[in-house]
C-alpha positions in Angstrom: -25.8 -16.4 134.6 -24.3 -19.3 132.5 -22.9 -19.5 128.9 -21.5 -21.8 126.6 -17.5 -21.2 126.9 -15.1 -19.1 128.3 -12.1 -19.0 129.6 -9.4 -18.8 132.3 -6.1 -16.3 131.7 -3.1 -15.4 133.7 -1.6 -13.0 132.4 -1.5 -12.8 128.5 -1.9 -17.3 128.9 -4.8 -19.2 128.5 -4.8 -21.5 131.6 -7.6 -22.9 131.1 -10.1 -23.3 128.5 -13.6 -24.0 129.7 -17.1 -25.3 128.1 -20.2 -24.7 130.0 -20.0 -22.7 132.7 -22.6 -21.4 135.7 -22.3 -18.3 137.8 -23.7 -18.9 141.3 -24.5 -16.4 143.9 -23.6 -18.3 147.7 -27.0 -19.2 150.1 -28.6 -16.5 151.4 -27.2 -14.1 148.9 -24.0 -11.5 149.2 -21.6 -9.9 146.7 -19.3 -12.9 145.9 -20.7 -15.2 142.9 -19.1 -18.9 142.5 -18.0 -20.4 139.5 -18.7 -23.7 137.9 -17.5 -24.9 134.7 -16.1 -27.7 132.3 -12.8 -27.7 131.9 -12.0 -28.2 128.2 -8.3 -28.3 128.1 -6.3 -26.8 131.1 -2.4 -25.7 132.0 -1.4 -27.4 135.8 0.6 -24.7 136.5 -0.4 -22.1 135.2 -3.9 -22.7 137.2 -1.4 -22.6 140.2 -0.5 -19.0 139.4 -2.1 -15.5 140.2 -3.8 -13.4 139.4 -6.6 -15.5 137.4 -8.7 -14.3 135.1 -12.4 -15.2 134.1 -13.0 -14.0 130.9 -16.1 -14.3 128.3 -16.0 -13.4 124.8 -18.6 -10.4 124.3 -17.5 -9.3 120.9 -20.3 -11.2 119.1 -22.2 -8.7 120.7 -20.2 -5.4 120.2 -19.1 -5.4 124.1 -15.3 -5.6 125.6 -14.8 -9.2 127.3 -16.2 -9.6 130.9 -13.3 -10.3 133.2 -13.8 -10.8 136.6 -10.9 -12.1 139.1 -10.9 -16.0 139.2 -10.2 -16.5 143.9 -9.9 -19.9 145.4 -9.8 -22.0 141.8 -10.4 -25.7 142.5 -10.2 -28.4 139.1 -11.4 -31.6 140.2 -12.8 -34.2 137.9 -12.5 -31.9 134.9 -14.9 -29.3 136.7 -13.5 -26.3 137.9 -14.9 -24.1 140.9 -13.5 -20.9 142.4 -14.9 -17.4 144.1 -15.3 -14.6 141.6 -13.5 -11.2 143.0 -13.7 -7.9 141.4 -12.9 -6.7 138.0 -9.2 -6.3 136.8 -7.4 -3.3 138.0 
């Protein structure tokens, strides 16, 4: 799964605002999927902060946002990689 932009929330704050992005699933398969994705324009501590939020803008197609928990975020370089947990709540 990959996608143009999206972008990373804490709470009701952006933290980071990201370009293209790439949803990985880990070798040999499992549950978890990895994230990787440009890093636009970003917060430093807010990125520090939990719970993260992934979240893509669906409403282009009629659908609520996906949001998926953003584990383990890592910004290096302007690319930013983390472990996607479950949905919110």
């Amino acid at each position: 799964m990959e996608g143009p932009a999206a972008e990373i929330t804490w709470g009701y704050h952006c933290a980071a605002e990201l370009g293209a992005w790439v949803l990985e699933s880990p070798p040999g398969g499992g549950p978890e999927w990895w994230l990787r994705a440009e890093v636009r324009a970003s917060d430093p501590f807010r990125l520090t902060q939990a719970p993260l939020m992934f979240v893509i803008d669906n409403s282009a197609a009629g659908k609520p946002p996906f949001e998926r928990r953003l584990l383990d975020a890592h910004l290096e370089a302007g690319v930013l990689t983390g472990r996607l947990g479950p949905r919110k709540g």
